[in-house]
N, C-alpha and C positions, 0 to 999 in steps of 0.2 A: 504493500500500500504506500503508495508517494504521498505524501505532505506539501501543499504548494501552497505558501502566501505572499505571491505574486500580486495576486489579484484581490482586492478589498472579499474579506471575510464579517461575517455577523458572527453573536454569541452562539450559544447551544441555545436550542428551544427551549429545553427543558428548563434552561436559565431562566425565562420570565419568570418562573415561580420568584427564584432567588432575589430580583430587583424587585417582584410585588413586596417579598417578607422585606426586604430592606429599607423599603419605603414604610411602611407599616411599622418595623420594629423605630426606624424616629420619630414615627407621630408618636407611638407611644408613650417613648423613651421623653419626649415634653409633656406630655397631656397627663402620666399613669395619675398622680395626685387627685389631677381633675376632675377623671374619670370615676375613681375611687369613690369619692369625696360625695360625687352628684349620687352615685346610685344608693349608699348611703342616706341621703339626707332627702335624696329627692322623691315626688310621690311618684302615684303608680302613672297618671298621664305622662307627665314629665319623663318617668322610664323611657313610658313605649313612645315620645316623639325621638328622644334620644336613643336609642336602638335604630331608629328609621333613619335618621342622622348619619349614624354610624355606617349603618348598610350604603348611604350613597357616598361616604368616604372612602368605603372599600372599593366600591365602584371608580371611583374618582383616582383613587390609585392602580387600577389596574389599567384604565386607559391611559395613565402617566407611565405604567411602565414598560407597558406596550408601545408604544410612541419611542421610550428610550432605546427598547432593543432594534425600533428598526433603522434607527439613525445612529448606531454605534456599531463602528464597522474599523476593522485593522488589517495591517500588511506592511510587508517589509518592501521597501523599494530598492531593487536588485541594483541601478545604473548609479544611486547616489548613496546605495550602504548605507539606508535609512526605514527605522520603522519607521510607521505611521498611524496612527491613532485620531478617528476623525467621528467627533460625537455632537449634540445639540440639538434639542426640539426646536426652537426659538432660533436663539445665536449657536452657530454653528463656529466650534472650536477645531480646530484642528491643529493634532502634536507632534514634532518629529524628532525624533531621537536619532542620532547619529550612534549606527553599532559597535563601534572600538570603543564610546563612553562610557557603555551599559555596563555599570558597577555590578546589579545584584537581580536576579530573577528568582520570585519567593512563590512558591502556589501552596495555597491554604485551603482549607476547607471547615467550614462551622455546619452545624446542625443540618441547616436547609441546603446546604451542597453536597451535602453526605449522602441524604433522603432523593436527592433527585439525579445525585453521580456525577456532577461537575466540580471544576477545582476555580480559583478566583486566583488570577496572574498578576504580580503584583513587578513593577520594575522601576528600578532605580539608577540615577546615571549620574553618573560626575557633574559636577558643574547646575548642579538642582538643588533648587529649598527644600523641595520637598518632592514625594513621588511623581516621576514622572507619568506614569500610565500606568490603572488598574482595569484589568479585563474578568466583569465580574463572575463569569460562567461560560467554561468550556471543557468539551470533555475529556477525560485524562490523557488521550492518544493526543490530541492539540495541544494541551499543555505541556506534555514531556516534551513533544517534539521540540513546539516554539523556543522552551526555556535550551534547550542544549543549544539550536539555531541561534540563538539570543546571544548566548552566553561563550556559546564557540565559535561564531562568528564565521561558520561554514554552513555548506549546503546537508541540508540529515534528509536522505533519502527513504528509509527503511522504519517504519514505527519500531518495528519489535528491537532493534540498537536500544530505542531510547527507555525503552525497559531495565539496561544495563545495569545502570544506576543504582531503580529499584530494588533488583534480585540482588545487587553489591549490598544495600543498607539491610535486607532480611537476613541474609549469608553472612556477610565478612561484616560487621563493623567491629572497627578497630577499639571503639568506647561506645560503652553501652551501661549508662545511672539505672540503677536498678532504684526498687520502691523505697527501701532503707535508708540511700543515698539520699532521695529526696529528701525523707522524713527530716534528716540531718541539718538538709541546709534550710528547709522552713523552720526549725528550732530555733538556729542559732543564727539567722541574717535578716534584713529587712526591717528592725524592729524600727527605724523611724520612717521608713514609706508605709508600713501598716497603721503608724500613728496619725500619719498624714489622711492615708483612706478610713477612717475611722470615723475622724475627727470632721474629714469632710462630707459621709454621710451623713452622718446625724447634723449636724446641720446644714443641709443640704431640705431632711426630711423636715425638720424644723421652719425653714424659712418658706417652703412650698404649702405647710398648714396654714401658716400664718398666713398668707398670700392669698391663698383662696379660701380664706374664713372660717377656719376650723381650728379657732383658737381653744376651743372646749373640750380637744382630741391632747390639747400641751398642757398638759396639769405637771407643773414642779412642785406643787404645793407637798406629796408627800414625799419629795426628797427631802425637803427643806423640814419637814418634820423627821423626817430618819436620823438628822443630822441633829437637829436639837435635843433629841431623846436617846442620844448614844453621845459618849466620847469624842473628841474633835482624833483624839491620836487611834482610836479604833474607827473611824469614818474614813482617814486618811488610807488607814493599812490596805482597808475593805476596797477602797476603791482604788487603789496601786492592784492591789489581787486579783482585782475583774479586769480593770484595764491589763494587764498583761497575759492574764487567760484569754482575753478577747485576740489581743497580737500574735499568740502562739498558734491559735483557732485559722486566722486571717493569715498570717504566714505557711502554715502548712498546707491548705484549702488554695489558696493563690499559688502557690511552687509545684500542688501537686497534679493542678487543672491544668495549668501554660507549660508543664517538662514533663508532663506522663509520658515515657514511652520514648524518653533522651537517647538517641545515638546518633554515632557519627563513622563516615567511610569514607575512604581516599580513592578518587575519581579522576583520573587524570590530572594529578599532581595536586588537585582542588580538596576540601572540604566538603562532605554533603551532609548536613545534619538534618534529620526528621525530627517533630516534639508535636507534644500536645493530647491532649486528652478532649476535649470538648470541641476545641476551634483547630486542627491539625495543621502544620508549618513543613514544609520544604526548601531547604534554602542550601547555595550551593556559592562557598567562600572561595578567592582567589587569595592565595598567597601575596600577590603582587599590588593587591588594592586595600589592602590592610596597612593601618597606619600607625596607630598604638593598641597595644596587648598589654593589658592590666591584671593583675594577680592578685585577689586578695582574699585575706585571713584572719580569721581574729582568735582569741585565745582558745574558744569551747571547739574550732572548729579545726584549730589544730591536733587536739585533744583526740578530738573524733578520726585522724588523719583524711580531710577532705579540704576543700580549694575551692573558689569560685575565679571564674575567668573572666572577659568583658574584652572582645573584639570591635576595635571603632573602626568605623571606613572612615572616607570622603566625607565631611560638611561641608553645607555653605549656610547654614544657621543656628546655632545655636542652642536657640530654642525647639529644636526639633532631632538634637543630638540621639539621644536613645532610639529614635527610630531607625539610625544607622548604627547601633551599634547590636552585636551576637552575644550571649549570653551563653555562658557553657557549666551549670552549678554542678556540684558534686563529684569532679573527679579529686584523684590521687593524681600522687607528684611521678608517677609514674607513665599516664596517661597527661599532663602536664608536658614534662621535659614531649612526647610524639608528640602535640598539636606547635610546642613550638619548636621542634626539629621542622618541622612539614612547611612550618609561618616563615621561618628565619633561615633554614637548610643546614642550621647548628641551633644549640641550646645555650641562647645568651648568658657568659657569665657576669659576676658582679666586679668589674675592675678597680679603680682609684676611687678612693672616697671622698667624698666634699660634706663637710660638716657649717651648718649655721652657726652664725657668731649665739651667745649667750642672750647677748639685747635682744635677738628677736624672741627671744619667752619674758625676758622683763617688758616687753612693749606690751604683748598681749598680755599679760596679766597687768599693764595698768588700765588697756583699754576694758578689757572683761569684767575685771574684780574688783581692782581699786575707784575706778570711777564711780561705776555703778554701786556701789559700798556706799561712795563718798554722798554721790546725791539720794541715796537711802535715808543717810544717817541727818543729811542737812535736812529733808523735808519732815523726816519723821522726827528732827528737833524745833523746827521752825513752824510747821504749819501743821502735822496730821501724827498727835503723837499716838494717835491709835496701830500707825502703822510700827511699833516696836513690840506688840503684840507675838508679829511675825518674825520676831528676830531669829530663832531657833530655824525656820524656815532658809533664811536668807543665807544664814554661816552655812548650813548645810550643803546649799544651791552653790556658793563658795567655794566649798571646797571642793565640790565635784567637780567643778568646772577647771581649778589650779590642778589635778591629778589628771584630766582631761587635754591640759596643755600641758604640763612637763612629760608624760609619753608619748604625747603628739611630737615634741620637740626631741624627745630621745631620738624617736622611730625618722626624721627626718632627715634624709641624707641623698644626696645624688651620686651616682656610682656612672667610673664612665670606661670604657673599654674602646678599644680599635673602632668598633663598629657600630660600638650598641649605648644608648645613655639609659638606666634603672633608675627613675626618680623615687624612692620611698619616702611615704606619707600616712599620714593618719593614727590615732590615738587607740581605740578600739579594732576597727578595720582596719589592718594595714596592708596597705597600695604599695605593689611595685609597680610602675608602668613602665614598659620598656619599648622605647624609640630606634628603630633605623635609621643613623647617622644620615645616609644618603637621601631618607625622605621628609627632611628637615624642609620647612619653605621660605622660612625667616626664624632672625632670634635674633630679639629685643634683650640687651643689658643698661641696667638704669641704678644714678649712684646720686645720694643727695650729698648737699656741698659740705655736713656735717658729718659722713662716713666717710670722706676721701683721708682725715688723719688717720682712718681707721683702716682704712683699705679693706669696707666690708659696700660690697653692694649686692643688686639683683638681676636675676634669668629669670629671658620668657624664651623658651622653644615656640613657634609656632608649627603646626602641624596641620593637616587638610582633615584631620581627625578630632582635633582641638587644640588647646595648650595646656603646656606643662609648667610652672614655675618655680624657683630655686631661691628663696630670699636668705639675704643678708650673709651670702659665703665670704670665701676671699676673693676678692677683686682680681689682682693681678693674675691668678690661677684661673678663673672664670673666662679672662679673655683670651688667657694661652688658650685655653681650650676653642672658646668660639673663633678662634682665626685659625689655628687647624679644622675646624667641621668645616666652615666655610670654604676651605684648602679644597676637602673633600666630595665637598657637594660641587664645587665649581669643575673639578676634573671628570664628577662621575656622571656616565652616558645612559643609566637606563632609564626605560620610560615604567614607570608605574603607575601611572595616572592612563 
C-alpha cells in the first residue's frame, strides 16, 4: 500500500466524532458550574426549555464540526520540501512548515480517538511559539507513515516499515518504568505543582459559585467553628495532614495517569518513547535537536535509587517552555548514563569546578529573612501589635527558609569539561543541567562596579532550550572560560538546528 501526500488530504471520517466531543468537551469545560447550578435550582419548565437549549447546541456543534472537517485538509509539497496545512470556515488560514525545521512529530490519542481508532498529529518546528500544526484525526497507517515522512524527511513507500517502530517499542525497549517506579516518583516529586493545582481548584470552584449565585452552596461558617472549638496548634497539625494527604493523592493519580505504560526504544539512532494511560503519547527524540538535559534528585528519591530526567528542545517563548520539553520519571542511573550515551554519544562527566562567592547567601538571606523580619517586626511595633501573636509562626517560616538557602548554596556549583558545562542547583531538588558547549547561542557575563575589587561577577548561557545562570563566581576564571567556548562555537561546523 503506497502513502501519497502529494495531493491535499482530509481527516478520517470517523474523526468528526472527535472534533464534535472536542467542541463539546469546551462548552463544557466553561459552562459545567452553570449547568450544575441551573438544574439544581431550576424548576421543572425551566428544565425542559433548557434540555431543548441544549439539544440545539448539540446541533449547532455538529454542523460546526462538520464544516471544520471539510475545510481542513494537509500535504506535503514535494518541489519546495514543505508541509502544508490549510484550514478555516470563515478566514481561511493557511500553514507551511518547511521539512528540515520539523523539531518533533507526537501522535496521541485520549478516550474518543481510542473508541473511534484514530490518532491526533501533533508537530512542532524550530523557529515557532508554539505548535505549528495539529491534525486532529487520522488513522494509524496515516499517522505512522506521515510522522516517519515528517521526521525522516524521505519518501516511506510501504505502510507495514512504518510499523517498525511499533513492534521495536513492544519487543526491544531498552527502559521500560514499571508500576512501583511510578508509585516512587508520585511520593517523592511535585509537591509544589500539586500545591499549585490544589490550590487552584478550589478556588477556581469557589469563585465560579460565587459568580453564578450560589453563595449558599460556600458555607465557611463550620470551619471557622472547627477552628474555634479545637486548639489553634491541633487545627494547624490537622490541616498540614490533609493538605499533604491530598498532594501525595494528586501526585501519584497525576504521575500515574500521564507515564502509565513509560518506555523507550532506539530507532534509528532517535528516541521513541510511548506513555500514558488515559490520553496515550508517541513521541520520537532526535539527539541533534536537544539542547539541555536536566537530572534531578532529591534526598527520598535517592534513597529509593530513582532519577527524574527533563529533555528541553528548541524555544522561542518562554512561557510555553514545558511544552517542548520530554519528561523521563523513574529510571536508575543505569538507564540514565544509555539515554545520555545515545543524547551526547558519551556520558558527560563533571570537570572543573566553579564555586559562588559566600555574599551570594549573605544577599539572599538579607533579601529573604532579614528584610522581611525587619518590616515584621516594624509594623507589628508600630501599627498592628496583634501581629506578634504570630511570632512562633514567622521564626519558624525563618528558619526554613535560611536551611533552604544555605543547601541551595552548598548544592550550587558549575562544572565544566572539554565539551560539556553541568550547572548544579537547587536546595531540595537538585538540578544538574548539562549543556553542549557547541550548542551555546550566546553568553551574557555581567559585573557591578562594587565586585570588580572583588573579582566576583555573573553567567548567563543562553541556549535555544533556555538559560542557565552562574552568579557571583570568579570573574577572571569565568571569562577564561567564555573566550574558549566562544573559541569553540566559532570553529565548530555542525548544524543542529
Amino acid at each position: 500500500m503506497k502513502s501519497e501526500f502529494s495531493t491535499p488530504q482530509r481527516q478520517s471520517k470517523t474523526g468528526l466524532l472527535v472534533l464534535f466531543a472536542n467542541s463539546l468537551f469546551e462548552f463544557l469545560k466553561a459552562m459545567w458550574i452553570v449547568l450544575i447550578i441551573f438544574f439544581l435550582k431550576g424548576k421543572a419548565t425551566d428544565i425542559f426549555w433548557g434540555i431543548g437549549i441544549f439539544v440545539l447546541v448539540l446541533l449547532g456543534f455538529g454542523v460546526y464540526s462538520y464544516l471544520k472537517y471539510r475545510t481542513f485538509t494537509f500535504y506535503i509539497d514535494e518541489k519546495q520540501n514543505e508541509f502544508v496545512v490549510q484550514h478555516g470556515i470563515l478566514n481561511k488560514t493557511k500553514t507551511v512548515i518547511q521539512l528540515h525545521k520539523i523539531q518533533q512529530v507526537n501522535l496521541k490519542q485520549n478516550i474518543i480517538h481510542r473508541i473511534v481508532d484514530v490518532y491526533q498529529v501533533n508537530i512542532d518546528s524550530a523557529g515557532s511559539e508554539e505548535k505549528e500544526a495539529v491534525i486532529n484525526a487520522v488513522s494509524k497507517e496515516v499517522a505512522m507513515v506521515l510522522k516517519a515522512r515528517l521526521l525522516d524527511n524521505e519518501r516511506v513507500d510501504i505502510v507495514d516499515d512504518s510499523f517498525e517502530v511499533e513492534k521495536e517499542m513492544e519487543n526491544k525497549p531498552f527502559l521500560k518504568i514499571d508500576l512501583i517506579s511510578l508509585l516512587k516518583v508520585g511520593i517523592t516529586s511535585n509537591y509544589a505543582k500539586s500545591i499549585g493545582l490544589l490550590l487552584t481548584f478550589f478556588f477556581t470552584i469557589y469563585e465560579n459559585l460565587n459568580q453564578a449565585g450560589a453563595e449558599e452552596y460556600v458555607d465557611g461558617s463550620k470551619v471557622k467553628d472547627f477552628i474555634q472549638s479545637n486548639t489553634e496548634v491541633y487545627s494547624v497539625l490537622l490541616a498540614i495532614v490533609l493538605l499533604f494527604t491530598l498532594i501525595f493523592i494528586i501526585n501519584i493519580v497525576r504521575t500515574l495517569v500521564k507515564y502509565y505504560g513509560f518506555k523507550i526504544a532506539k530507532q534509528k539512532g532517535s528516541l521513541v518513547m510511548s506513555y500514558g494511560l488515559i490520553a496515550t503519547q508517541s513521541t520520537i527524540l532526535k539527539p541533534e535537536k536537544v539542547q539541555i538535559v536536566k537530572i534531578t534528585r532529591n534526598f527520598f528519591q535517592k534513597k529509593l535509587k530513582i532519577l527524574e530526567i527533563k529533555i528541553k528542545q528548541t524555544i522561542n517563548d518562554e512561557s510555553k517552555k514545558d511544552k517542548s520539553t520530554i519528561e523521563i520519571p523513574g529510571c536508575n542511573e543505569i538507564e540514565r548514563d544509555e539515554i545520555l550515551q545515545l543524547i551526547f554519544n558519551e556520558i558527560p562527566e563533571k570537570g572543573e569546578k566553579l564555586k559562588p562567592n559566600f555574599r551570594k547567601l549573605l544577599f539572599s538571606i538579607f533579601i529573604l529573612i532579614v528584610l522581611p523580619l525587619s518590616a515584621y517586626l516594624a509594623i507589628g511595633n508600630w501599627l498592628v501589635n496583634s501581629l506578634f501573636e504570630y511570632k512562633n509562626i514567622a521564626i519558624v517560616c525563618a528558619v526554613f527558609i535560611f536551611i533552604g538557602l544555605f543547601f541551595g548554596f552548598k548544592n550550587n556549583s558549575l562544572f565544566i569539561n572539554n565539551k560539556h558545562i553541568i550547572m548544579q542547583s537547587g536546595a531540595w531538588d537538585v538540578d544538574n543541567e548539562v549543556i553542549k558547549i557547541e550548542k551555546i547561542q550566546a553568553i551574557t557575563t555581567s559585573q557591578l562596579f562594587w565586585h570588580k575589587s572583588l573579582n566576583i561577577g555573573s553567567l548567563t548561557i543562553h541556549t535555544a532550550g533556555g538559560n542557565v545562570s552562574f552568579q557571583l563566581g570568579k570573574f577572571d576564571k569565568i571569562n577564561q572560560y567564555v573566550n574558549h567556548w566562544l573559541y569553540q562555537i566559532e570553529k565548530n561546523e555542525s548544524n543542529w538546528m
